[in-house]
N, C-alpha and C positions, 0 to 999 in steps of 0.2 A: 461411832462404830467403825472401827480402821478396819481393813483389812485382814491382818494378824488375828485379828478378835474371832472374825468369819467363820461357822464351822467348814469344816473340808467334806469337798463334794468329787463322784469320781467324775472320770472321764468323760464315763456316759450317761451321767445325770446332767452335765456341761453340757453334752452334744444334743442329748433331748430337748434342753432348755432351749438351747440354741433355732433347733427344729421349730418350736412350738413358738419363738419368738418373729420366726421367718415368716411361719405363715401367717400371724397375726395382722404383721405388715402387709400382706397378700390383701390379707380383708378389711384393714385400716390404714391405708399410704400414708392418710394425714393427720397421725396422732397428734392432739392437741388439747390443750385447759377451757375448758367448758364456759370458767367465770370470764366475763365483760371483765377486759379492766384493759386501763391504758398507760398504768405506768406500775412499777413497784410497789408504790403504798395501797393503792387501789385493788392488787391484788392481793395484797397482807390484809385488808379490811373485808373483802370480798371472802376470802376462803378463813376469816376468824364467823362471821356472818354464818356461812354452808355448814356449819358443826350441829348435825340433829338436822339439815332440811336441805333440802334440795338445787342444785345449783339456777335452774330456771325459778323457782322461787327467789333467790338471791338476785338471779339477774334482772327480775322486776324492783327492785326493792334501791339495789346501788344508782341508778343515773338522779334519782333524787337525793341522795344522800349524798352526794359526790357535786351535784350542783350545789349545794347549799355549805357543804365542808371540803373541798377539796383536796386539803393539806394539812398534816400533824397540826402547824401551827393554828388553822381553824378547828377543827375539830376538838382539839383539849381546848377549847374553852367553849366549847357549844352547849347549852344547856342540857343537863341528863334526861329531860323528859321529854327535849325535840328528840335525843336520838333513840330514845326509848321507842314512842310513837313512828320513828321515820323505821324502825328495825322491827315492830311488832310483829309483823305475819312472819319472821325468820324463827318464832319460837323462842324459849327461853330471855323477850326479848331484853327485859333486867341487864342480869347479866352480860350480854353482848354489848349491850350499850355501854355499862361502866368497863367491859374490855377497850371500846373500841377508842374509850376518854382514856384511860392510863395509858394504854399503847401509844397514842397519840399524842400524851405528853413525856412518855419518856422518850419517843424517836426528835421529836422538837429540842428537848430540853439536852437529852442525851448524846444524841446523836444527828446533830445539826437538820434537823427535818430529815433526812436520809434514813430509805431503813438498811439494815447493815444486811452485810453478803457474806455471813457465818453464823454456823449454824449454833454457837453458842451466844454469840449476841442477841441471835430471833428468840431464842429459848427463854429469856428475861422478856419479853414482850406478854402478858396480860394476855392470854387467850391464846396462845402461842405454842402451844405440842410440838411435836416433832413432824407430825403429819404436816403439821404450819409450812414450819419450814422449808419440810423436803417442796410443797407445793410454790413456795415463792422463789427457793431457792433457783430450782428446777426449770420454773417456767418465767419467770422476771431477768435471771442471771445467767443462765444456762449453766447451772451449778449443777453437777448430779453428786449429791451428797448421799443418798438414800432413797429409797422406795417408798411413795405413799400407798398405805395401806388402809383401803377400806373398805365398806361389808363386801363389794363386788370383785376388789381384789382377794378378800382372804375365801370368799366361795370359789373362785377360781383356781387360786390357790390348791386349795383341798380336792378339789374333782378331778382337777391334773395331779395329782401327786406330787405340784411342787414341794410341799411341807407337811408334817404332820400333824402340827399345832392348830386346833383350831379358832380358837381366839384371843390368843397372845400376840398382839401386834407387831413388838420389839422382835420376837424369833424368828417371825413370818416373814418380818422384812431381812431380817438377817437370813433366813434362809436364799432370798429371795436374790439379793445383794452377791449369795456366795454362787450363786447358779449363772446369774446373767452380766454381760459384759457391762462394767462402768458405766462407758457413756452411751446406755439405753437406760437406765434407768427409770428415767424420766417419762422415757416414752411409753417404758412396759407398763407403766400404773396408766394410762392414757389406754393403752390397748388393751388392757383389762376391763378398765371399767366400761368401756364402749362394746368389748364382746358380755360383761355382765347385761347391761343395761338392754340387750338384745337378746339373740337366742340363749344366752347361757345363764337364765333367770333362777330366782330364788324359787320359785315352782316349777318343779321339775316336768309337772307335765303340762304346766303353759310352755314350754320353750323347745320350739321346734326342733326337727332334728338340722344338725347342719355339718357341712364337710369335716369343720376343723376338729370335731366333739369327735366325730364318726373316726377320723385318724388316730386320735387315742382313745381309742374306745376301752382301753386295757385298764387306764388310771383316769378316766371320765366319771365321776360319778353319775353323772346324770344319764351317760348312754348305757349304765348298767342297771339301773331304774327304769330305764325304758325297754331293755330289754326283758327284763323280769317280768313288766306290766303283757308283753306279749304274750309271753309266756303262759301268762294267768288268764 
């Protein structure tokens, strides 16, 4: 997704963005990756693992997987059904486990045990979305390539008026990408998912009211939800 590509956004949908970015910071100084890991591959295996489940789910699950396989080169050759069994409570755990062997033997065989720091390289990795990427990119490299988008970003998304799409990932990020400066990227999927994960819930009337909701109450969906319920 270059730049060029981006759709055009005006002034004042920049300077809103802008706004709604500031204050986030306000209520999260220290945006950060959720998943355990300690190096590179650890987080490429850690966020292939979190697709369909929970990142403290996954944080249980990696320090034994990680003692026992530490590196591409262990790993593609570990038996499918230790990593089946070592990955089961992650869900889908099959498939995760034969991702987590071919990844692992293409970064070995491929790409010298190293996993690579572009994002068409990661794109060839078994399990490996773009969601992948922008998260390893992002938060391993300090690459800001793109926005990860997920349910707590695209409901965010949507209640702010950043986008109109509601479950097109590709466009939301690109929406997303043309609204906010570069090198936040990274941060803004960190500050979304941490105000999702909080007051700005999937259930609109579990999720308190809160200052940032209340300041755009115009393109909040939830604080016009709330206000309706008054209403009634």
């Amino acid at each position: 997704m270059s730049k060029q590509k981006l759709p055009r956004k005006t002034k004042k949908q920049k300077e809103r963005a802008q706004q709604i970015l500031n204050e986030l910071y306000t209520y999260y100084p220290n945006p950060e990756c959720e998943l355990d890991h300690r190096n590179p591959f650890e987080l490429l295996i850690a966020t292939i693992l979190s697709a369909q489940c929970t990142d403290v789910r996954v944080n249980k699950v990696t320090p034994k997987l990680f003692e026992l396989y530490p590196t591409p080169e262990l790993m593609k050759d570990a038996p499918i059904e230790d990593l089946e069994e070592l990955v089961r409570t992650t869900g889908f755990f099959r498939n995760k486990a034969k991702s987590l062997k071919e990844t692992s033997t293409i970064l070995a065989e491929e790409f010298d045990g190293k996993v690579p720091q572009n994002m068409d390289d990661l794109l060839k990795l078994r399990g490996a979305a773009r969601k992948t990427a922008n998260v390893v990119l992002g938060n391993a490299f300090g690459i800001n390539a793109g926005v990860v988008v997920d349910t707590h970003v695209k409901r965010f998304s949507n209640r702010f008026g950043l986008t109109k799409h509601k479950s097109n990932t590709d466009k939301i990020e690109r929406d997303l990408m043309a609204l906010f400066p570069q090198e936040n990227w990274t941060d803004l999927s960190h500050l979304m998912i941490h105000h999702g994960r909080g007051p700005c819930k999937a259930r609109i009337s579990s999720a308190p009211d809160h200052p940032l909701c209340e300041n755009y109450g115009i393109n909040c969906e939830c604080q016009k939800m709330r206000d309706k319920e008054k209403e009634s």
